[in-house]
N, C-alpha and C positions, 0 to 999 in steps of 0.2 A: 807512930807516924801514920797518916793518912794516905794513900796513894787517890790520886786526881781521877775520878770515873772517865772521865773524857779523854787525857793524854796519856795514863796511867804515869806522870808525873811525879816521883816521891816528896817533889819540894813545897809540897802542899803547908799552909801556914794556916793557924788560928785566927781568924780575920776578930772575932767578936764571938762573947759568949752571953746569953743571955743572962738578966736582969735577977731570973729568978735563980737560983744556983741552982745546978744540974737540968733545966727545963729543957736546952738546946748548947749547942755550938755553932758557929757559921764560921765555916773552912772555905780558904782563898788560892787556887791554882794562881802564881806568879809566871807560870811558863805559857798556860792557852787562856789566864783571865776566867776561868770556870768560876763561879760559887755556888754553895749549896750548904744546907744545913742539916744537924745529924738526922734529925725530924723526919725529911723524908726519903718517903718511898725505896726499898732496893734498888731499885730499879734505876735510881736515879745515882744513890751513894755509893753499888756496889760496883769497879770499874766491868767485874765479869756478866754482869747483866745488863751493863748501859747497851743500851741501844747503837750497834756500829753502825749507823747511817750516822749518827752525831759523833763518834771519833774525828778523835784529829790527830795527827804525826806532829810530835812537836817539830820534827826535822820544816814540815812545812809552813810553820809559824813564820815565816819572814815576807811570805808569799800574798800573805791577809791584810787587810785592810790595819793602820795604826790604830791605836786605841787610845785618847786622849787618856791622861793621868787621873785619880781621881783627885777632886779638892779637897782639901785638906778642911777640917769641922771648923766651922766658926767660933768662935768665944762667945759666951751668951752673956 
């Protein structure tokens, strides 16, 4: 399991894994909307060196702007 750099949220989910097997991941916070892929930087993926000027309380998530859903992939 993943914890969420930004909320340190455990509910963190597998959004999409890249194309090439094993080249990347790209992980989805459900609770503050975060993404980020395994790729990069500590700094970015680990929650103990994110940057706390960009934290957020998920307690305060109610307080923030909504976030339209995203759409669903079209059929090609």
């Amino acid at each position: 399991m993943t914890t969420c750099p930004r909320c340190d949220s455990n509910e963190t989910k597998v959004l999409c894994e890249s194309p090439v097997k094993g080249c990347w991941i790209m992980y989805s916070c459900p609770v503050c909307t975060f993404t980020w892929r395994s790729t990069e930087p500590e700094a970015i993926t680990n929650p103990e060196m994110y940057n706390p000027r960009f934290k957020v309380d998920p307690s305060d998530m109610g307080k923030y702007q909504i976030h339209p859903p995203i759409a669903q992939k079209r059929k090609s």
